[in-house]
C-alpha atoms as a printed R data frame, in Angstrom:
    type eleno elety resid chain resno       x       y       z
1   ATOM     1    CA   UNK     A     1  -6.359   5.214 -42.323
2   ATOM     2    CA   UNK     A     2  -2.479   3.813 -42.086
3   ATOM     3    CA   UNK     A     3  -1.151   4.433 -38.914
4   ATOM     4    CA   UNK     A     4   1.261   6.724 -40.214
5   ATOM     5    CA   UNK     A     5  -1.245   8.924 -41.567
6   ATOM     6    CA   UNK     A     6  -2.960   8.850 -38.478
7   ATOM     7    CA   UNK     A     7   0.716  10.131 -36.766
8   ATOM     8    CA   UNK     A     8   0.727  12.498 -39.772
9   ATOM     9    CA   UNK     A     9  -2.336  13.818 -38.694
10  ATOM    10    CA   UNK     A    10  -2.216  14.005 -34.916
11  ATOM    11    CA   UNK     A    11   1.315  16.271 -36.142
12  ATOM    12    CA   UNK     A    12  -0.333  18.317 -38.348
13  ATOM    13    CA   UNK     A    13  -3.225  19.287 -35.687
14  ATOM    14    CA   UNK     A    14  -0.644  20.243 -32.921
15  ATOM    15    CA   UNK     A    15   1.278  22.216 -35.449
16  ATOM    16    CA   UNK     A    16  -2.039  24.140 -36.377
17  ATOM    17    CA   UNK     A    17  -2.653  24.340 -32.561
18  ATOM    18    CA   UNK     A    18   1.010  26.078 -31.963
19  ATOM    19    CA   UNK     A    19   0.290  28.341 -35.231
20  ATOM    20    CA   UNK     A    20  -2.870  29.709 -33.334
21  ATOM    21    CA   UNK     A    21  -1.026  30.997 -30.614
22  ATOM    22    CA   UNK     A    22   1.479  32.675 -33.033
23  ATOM    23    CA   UNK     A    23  -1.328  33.988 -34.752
24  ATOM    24    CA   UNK     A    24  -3.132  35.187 -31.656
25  ATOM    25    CA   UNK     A    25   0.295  37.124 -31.420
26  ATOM    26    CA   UNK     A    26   0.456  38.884 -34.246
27  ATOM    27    CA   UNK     A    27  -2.978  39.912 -33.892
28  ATOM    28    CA   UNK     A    28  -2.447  41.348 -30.194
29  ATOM    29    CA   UNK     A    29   0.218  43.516 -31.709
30  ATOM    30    CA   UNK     A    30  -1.966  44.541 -34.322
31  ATOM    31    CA   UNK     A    31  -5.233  45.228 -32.493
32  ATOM    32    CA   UNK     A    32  -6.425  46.825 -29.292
33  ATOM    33    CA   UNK     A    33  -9.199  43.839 -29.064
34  ATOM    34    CA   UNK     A    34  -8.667  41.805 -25.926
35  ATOM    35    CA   UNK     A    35  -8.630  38.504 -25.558
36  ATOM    36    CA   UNK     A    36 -12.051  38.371 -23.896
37  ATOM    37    CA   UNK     A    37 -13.369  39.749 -27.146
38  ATOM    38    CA   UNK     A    38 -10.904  37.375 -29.255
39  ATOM    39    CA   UNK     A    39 -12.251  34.030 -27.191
40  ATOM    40    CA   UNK     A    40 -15.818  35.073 -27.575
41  ATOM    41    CA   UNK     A    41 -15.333  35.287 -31.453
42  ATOM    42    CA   UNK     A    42 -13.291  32.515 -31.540
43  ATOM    43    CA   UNK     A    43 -15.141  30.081 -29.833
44  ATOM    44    CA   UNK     A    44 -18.795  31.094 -31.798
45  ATOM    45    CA   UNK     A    45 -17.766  30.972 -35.256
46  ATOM    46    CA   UNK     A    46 -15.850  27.371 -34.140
47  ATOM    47    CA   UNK     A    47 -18.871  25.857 -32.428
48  ATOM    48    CA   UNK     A    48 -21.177  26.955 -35.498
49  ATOM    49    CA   UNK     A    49 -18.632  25.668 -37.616
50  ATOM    50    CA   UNK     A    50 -18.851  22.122 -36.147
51  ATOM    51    CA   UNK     A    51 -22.639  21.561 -35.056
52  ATOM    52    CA   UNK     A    52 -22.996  20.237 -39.005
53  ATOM    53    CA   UNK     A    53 -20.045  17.662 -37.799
54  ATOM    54    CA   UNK     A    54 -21.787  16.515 -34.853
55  ATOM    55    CA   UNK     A    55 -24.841  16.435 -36.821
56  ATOM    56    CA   UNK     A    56 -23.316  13.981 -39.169
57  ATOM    57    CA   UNK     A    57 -22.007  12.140 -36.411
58  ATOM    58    CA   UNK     A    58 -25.445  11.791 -35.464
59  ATOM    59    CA   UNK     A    59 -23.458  13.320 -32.329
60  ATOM    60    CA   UNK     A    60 -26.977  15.933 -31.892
61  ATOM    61    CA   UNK     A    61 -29.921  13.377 -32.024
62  ATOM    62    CA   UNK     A    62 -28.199  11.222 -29.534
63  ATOM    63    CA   UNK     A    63 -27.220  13.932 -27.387
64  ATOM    64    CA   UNK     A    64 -30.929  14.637 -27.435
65  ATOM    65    CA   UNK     A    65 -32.013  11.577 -26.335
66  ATOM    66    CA   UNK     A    66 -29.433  11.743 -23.534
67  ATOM    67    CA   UNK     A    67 -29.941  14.645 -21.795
68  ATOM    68    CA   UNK     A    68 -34.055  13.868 -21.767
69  ATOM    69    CA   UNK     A    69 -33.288  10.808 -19.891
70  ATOM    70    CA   UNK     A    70 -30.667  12.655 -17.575
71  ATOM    71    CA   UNK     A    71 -30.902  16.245 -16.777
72  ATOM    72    CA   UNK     A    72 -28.544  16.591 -14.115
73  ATOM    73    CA   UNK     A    73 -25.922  16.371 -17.551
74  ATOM    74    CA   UNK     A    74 -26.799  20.051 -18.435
75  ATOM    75    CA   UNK     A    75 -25.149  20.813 -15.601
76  ATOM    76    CA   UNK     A    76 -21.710  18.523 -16.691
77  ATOM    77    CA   UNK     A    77 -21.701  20.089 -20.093
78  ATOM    78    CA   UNK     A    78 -22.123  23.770 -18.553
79  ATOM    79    CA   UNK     A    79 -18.898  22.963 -16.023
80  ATOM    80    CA   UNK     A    80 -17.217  21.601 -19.100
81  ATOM    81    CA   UNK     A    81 -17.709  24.459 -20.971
82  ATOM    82    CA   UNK     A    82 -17.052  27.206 -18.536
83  ATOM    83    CA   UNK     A    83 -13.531  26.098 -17.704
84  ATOM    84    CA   UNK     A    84 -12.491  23.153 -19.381
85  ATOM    85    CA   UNK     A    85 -13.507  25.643 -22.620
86  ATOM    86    CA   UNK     A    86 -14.024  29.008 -21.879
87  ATOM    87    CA   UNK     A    87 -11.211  29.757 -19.209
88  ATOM    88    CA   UNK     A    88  -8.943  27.264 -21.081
89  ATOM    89    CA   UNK     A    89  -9.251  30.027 -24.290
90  ATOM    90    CA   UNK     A    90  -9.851  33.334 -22.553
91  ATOM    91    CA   UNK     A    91  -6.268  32.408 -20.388
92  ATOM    92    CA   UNK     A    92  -4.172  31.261 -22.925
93  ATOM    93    CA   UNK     A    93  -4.915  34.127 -24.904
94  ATOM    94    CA   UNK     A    94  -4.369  36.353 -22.060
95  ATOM    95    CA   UNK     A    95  -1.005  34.880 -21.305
96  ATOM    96    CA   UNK     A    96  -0.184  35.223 -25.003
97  ATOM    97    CA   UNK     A    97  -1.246  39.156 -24.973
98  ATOM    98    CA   UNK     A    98   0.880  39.380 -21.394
99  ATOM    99    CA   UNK     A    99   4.052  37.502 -22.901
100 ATOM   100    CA   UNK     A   100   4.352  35.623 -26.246
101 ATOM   101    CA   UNK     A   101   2.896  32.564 -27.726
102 ATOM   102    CA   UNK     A   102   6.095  30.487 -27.129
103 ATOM   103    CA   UNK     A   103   6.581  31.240 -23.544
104 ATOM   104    CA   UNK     A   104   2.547  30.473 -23.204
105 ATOM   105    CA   UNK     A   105   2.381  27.473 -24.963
106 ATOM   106    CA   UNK     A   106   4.999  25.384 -23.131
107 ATOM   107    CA   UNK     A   107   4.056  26.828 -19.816
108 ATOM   108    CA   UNK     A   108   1.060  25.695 -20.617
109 ATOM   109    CA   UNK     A   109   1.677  21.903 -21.695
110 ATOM   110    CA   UNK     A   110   3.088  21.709 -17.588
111 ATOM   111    CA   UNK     A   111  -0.589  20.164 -17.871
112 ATOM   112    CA   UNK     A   112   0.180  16.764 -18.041
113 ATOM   113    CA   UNK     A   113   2.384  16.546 -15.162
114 ATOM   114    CA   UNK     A   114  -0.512  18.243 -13.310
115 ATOM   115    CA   UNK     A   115  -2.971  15.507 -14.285
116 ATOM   116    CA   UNK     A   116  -0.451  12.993 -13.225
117 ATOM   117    CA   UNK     A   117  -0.252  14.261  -9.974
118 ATOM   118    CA   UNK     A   118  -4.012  14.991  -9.413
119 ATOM   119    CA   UNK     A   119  -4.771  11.218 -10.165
120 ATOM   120    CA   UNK     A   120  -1.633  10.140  -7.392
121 ATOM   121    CA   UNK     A   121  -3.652  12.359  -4.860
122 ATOM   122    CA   UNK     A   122  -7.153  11.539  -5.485
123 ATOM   123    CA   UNK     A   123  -6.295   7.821  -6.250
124 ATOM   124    CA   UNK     A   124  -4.893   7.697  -2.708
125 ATOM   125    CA   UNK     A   125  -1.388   6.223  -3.749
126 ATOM   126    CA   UNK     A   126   1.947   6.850  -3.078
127 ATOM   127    CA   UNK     A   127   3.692   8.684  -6.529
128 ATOM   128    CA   UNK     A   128   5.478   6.684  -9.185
129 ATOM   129    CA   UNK     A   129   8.716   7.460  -9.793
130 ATOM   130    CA   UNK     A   130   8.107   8.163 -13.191
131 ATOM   131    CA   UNK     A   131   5.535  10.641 -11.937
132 ATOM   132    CA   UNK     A   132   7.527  12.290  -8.630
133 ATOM   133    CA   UNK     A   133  10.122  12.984 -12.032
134 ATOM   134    CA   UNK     A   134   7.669  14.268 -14.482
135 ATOM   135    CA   UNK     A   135   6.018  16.924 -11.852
136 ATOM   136    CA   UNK     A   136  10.041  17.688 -11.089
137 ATOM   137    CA   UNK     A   137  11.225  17.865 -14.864
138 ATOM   138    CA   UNK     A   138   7.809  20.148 -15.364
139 ATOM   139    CA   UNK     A   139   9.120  22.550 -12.412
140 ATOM   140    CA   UNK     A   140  12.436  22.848 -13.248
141 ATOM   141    CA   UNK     A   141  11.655  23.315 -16.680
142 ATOM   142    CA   UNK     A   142   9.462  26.357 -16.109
143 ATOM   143    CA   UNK     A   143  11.940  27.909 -13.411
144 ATOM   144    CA   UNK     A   144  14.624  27.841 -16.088
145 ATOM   145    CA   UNK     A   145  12.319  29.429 -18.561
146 ATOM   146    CA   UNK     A   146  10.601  31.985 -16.927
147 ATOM   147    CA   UNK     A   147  13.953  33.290 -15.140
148 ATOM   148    CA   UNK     A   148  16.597  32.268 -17.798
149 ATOM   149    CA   UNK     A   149  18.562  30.238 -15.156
150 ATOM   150    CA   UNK     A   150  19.258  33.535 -12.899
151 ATOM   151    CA   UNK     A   151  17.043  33.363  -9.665
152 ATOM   152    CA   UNK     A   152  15.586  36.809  -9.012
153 ATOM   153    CA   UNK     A   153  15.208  37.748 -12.702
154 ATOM   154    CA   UNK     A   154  12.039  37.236 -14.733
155 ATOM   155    CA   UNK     A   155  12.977  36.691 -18.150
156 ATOM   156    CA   UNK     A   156   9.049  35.854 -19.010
157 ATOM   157    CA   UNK     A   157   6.420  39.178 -17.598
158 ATOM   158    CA   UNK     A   158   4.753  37.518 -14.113
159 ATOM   159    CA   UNK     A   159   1.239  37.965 -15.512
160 ATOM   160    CA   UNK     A   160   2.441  35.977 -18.517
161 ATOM   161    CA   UNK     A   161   3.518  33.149 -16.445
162 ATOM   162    CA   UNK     A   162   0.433  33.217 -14.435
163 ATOM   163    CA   UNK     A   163  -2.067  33.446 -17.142
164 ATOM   164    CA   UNK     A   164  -0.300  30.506 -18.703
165 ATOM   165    CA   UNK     A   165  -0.074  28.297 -15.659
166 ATOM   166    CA   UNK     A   166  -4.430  29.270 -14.402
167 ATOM   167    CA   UNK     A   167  -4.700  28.146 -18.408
168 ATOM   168    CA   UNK     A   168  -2.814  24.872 -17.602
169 ATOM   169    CA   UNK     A   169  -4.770  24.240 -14.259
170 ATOM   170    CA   UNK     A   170  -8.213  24.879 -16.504
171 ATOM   171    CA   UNK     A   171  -6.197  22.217 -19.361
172 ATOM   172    CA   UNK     A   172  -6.016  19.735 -16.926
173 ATOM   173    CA   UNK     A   173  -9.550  20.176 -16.058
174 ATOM   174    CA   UNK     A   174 -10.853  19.741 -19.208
175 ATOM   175    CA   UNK     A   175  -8.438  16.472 -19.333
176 ATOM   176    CA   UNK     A   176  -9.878  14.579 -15.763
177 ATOM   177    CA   UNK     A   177 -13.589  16.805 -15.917
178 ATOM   178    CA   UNK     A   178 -14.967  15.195 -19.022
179 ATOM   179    CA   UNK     A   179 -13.869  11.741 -19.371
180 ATOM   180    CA   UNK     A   180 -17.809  10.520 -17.762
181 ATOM   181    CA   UNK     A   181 -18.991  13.128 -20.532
182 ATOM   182    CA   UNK     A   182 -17.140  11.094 -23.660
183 ATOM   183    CA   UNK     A   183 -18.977   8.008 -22.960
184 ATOM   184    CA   UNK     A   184 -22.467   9.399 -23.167
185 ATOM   185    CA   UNK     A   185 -21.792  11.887 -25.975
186 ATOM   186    CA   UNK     A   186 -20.139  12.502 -29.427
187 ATOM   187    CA   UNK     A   187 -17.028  14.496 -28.910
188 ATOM   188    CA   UNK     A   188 -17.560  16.611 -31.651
189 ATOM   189    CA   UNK     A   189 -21.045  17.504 -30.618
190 ATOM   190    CA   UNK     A   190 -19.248  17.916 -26.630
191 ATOM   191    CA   UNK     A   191 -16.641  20.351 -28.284
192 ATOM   192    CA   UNK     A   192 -19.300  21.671 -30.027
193 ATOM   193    CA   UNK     A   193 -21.555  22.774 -27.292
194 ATOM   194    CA   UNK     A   194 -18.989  23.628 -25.248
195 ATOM   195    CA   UNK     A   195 -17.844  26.600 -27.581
196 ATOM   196    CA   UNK     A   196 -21.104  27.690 -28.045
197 ATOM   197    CA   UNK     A   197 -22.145  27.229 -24.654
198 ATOM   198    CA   UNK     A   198 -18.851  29.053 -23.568
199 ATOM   199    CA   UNK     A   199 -19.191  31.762 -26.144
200 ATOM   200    CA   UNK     A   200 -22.542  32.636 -25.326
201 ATOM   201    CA   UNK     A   201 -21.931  32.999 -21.900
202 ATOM   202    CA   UNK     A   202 -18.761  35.047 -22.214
203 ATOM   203    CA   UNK     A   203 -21.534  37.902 -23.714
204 ATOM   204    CA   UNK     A   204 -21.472  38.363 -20.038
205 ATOM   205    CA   UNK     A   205 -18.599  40.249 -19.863
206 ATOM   206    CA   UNK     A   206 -17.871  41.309 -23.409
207 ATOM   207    CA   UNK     A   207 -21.674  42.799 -23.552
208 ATOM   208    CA   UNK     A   208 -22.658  43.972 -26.971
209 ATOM   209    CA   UNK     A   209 -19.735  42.602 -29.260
210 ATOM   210    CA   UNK     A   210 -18.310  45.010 -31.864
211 ATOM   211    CA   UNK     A   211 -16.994  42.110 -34.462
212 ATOM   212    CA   UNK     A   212 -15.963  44.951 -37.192
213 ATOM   213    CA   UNK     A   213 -12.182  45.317 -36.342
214 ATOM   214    CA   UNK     A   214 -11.605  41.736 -36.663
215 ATOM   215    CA   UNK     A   215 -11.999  41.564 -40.296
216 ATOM   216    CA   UNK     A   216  -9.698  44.846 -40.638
217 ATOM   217    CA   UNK     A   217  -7.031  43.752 -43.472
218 ATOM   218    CA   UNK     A   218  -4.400  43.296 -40.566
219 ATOM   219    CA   UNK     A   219  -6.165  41.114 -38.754
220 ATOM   220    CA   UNK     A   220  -8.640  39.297 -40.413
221 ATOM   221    CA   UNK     A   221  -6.043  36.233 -41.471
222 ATOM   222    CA   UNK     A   222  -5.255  36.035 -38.128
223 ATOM   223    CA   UNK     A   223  -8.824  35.467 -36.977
224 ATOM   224    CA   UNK     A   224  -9.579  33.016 -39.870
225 ATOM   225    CA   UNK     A   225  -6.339  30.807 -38.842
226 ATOM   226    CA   UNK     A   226  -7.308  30.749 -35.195
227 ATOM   227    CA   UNK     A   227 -10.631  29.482 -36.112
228 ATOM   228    CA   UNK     A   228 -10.652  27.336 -39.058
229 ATOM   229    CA   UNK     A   229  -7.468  25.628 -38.921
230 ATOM   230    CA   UNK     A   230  -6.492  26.376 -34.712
231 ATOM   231    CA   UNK     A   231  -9.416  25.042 -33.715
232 ATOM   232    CA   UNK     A   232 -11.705  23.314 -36.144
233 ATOM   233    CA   UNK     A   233  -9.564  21.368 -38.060
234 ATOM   234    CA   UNK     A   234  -6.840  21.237 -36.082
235 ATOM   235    CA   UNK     A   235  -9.360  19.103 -33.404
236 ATOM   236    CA   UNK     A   236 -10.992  17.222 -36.500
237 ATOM   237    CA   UNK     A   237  -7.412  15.817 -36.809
238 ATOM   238    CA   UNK     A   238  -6.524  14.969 -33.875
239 ATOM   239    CA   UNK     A   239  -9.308  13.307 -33.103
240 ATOM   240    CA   UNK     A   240  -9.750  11.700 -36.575
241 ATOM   241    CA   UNK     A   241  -5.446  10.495 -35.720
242 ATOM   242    CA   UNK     A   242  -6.746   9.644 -32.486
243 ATOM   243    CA   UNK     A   243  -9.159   6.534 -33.607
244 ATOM   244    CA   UNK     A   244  -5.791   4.410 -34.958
245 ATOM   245    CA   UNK     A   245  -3.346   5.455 -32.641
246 ATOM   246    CA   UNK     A   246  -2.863   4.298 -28.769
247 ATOM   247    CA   UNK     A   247  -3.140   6.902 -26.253
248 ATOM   248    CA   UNK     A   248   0.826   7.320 -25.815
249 ATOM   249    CA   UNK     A   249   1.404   7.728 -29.553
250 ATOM   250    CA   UNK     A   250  -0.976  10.224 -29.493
251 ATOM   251    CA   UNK     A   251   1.159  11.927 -26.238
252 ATOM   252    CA   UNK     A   252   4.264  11.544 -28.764
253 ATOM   253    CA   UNK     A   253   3.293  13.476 -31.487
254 ATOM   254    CA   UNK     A   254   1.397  16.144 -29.526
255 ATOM   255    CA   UNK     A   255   4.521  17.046 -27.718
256 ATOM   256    CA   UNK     A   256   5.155  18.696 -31.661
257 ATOM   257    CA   UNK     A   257   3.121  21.579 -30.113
258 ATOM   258    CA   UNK     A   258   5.282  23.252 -27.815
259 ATOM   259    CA   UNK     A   259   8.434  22.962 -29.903
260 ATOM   260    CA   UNK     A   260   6.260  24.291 -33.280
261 ATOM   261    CA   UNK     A   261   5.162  27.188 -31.324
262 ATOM   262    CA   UNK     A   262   9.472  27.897 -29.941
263 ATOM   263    CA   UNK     A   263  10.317  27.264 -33.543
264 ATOM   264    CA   UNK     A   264   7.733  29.576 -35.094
265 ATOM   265    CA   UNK     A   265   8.234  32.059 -32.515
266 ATOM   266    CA   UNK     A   266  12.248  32.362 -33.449
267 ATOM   267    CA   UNK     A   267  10.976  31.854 -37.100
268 ATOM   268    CA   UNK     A   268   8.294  34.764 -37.056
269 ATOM   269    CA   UNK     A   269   9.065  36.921 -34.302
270 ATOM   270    CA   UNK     A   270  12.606  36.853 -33.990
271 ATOM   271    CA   UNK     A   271  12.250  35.800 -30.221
272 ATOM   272    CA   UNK     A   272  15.500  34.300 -29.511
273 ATOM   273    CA   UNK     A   273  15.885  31.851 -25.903
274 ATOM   274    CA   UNK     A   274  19.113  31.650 -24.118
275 ATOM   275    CA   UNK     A   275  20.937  28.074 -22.881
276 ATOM   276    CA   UNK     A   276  18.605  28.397 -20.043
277 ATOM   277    CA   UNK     A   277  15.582  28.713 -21.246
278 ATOM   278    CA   UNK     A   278  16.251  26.122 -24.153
279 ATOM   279    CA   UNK     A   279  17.182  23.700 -21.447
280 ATOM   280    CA   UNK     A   280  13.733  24.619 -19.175
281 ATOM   281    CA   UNK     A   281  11.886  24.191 -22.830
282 ATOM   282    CA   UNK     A   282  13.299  20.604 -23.569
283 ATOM   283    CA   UNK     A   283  12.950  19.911 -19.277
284 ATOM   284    CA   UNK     A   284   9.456  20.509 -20.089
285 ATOM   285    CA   UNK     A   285   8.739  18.876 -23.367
286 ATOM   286    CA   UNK     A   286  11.076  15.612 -21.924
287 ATOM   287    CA   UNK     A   287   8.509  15.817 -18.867
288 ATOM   288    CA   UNK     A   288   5.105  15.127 -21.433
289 ATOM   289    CA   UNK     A   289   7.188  11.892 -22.366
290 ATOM   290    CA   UNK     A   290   8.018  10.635 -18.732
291 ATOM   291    CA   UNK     A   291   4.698   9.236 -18.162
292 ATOM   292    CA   UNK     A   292   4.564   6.892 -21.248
293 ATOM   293    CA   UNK     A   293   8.416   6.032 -21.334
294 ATOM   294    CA   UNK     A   294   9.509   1.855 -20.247
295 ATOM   295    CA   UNK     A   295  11.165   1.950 -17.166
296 ATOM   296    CA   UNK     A   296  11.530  -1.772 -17.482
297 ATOM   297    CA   UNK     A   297  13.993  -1.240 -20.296
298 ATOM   298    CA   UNK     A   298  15.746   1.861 -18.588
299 ATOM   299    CA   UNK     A   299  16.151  -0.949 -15.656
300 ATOM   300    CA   UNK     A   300  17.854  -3.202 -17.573
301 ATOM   301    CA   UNK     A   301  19.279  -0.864 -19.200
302 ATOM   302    CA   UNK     A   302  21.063   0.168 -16.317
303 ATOM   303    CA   UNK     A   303  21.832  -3.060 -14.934
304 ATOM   304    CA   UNK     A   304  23.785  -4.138 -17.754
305 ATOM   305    CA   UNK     A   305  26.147  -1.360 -17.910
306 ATOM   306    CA   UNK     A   306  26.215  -1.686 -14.069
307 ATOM   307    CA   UNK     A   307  27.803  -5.108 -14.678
308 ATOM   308    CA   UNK     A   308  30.849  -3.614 -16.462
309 ATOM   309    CA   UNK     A   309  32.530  -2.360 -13.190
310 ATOM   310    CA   UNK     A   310  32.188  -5.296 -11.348
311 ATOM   311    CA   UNK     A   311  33.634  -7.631 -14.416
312 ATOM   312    CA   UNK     A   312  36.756  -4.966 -14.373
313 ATOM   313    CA   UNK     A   313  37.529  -5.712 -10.599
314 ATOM   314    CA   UNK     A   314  37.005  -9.415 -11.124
315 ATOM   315    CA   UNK     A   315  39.679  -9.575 -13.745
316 ATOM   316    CA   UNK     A   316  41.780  -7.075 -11.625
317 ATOM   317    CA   UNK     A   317  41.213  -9.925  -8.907
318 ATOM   318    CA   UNK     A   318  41.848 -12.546 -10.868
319 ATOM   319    CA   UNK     A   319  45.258 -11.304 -12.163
């Protein structure tokens, strides 16, 4: 693969992955099902659909092998799945069903800057400035959104913005929890498990499922976008984008998400976002590129047009 099909494909997942939100919309306003019931759905018929992946990934007889020789990984993959999988779905939907997908989604992607300021505490270190910005940009950003640039006013429902930002804390997790889990297992048979793991356990508070309405006529495209191409294809590629492409390429293209989801939102829904709220959006989306941009050139950047004000006072002096 060409590493502009690889960026074509990292864009196409995270436009898939900003359609499932929209389509988790629609469905909310179509159905009384909650999104308890639409995780537990969700993340079954995904995990079922991708055990034959890991399976050709010979993701499942390793796997096997792995957890005979070390136990105390059951334990990992449960954690992983519980809130790096389960809470990550079950939140984002509820913030979706609270709010709208838009709102949600780039609430939601004030992950990164949340990883980036886990690793300055737990690494002991002062902050970089290019992270003390990106947590700032981040904040700012979702102020503006969520009150349209009017302190006191909510333009975004409070259990919409809390829903989305529990669902980035539980994003984050399931960026920093599993990185010692990718080196011992196949991630498709780790995403796997996880859904299923998650799913199963979410029985808990669904109890006996009633699966009928989601294949009512109103519905039932909704549910087979949100699985098929949201989830299963959208992470087959990613990751498949992923193998040719450095980490901060990857960062790039992802950052397609949020805007796809404003964009399909206005396209869809109608929702319309005042200068405010625009300006918190592209605060936060700037904030996912912080991390990865070259302060180095910014430096010199700076320096050189520095050097224009004192050339203009030497030839002042020198006349």
């Amino acid at each position: 693969m060409s590493k502009l099909a690889a960026l074509f494909a990292v864009a196409v997942a995270a436009v898939m992955w900003a359609g499932s939100g929209t389509a988790a919309q629609h469905f909310f306003s179509h159905s009384d099902k909650s999104a308890l019931e639409l995780s537990n759905i969700r993340m079954i018929l995904a995990g079922l659909l991708l055990l034959p992946v890991a399976w050709e990934t010979h993701g499942l007889s390793r796997a096997a092998k792995k957890l005979r020789a070390t136990p105390r990984l059951f334990r990992d993959i449960f954690l992983y799945a519980a809130i790096g999988i389960f809470l990550v779905q079950y939140t984002y939907f509820q913030g979706i069903s609270a709010g709208n997908a838009a709102a949600t989604t780039v609430i939601c992607y004030t992950c990164p800057a949340m990883v980036v300021a886990y690793d300055a505490v737990v690494g002991h270190r002062p902050p970089k400035f290019g992270e003390i910005l990106t947590v700032a940009m981040a904040i700012g950003g979702i102020v503006l959104l969520v009150t349209g640039g009017e302190p006191g006013n909510l333009s975004v429902p409070l259990a919409c913005l809390a829903w989305s930002l529990v669902s980035a804390v539980c994003f984050a997790f399931s960026a920093i929890y599993p990185r010692h889990l990718l080196l011992d297992f196949d991630p498709y048979f780790l995403l796997s498990a996880g859904l299923l793991l998650g799913g199963t356990g979410s029985f808990l508070f669904v109890g006996a499922p009633d699966w009928r309405p989601f294949f009512a006529s109103e519905v039932v495209l909704d549910l087979v976008y949100i699985v098929i191409c949201g989830t299963v294809l959208a992470f087959l590629l990613f990751n498949a984008g992923l193998l040719y492409l450095s980490p901060e390429e990857a960062t790039v293209t992802a950052t397609i998400e949020p805007a796809a989801s404003v964009l399909l939102a206005a396209l869809i829904f109608g929702t319309r976002f005042g200068t405010a709220e625009l300006c918190g959006i592209g605060l936060v989306l700037a904030a996912i590129l912080v991390p990865i941009f070259p302060y180095r050139r910014l430096r010199k950047f700076l320096k050189f047009f520095s050097a224009f004000p004192r050339a203009r006072r030497m030839r002042r002096h020198l006349r």
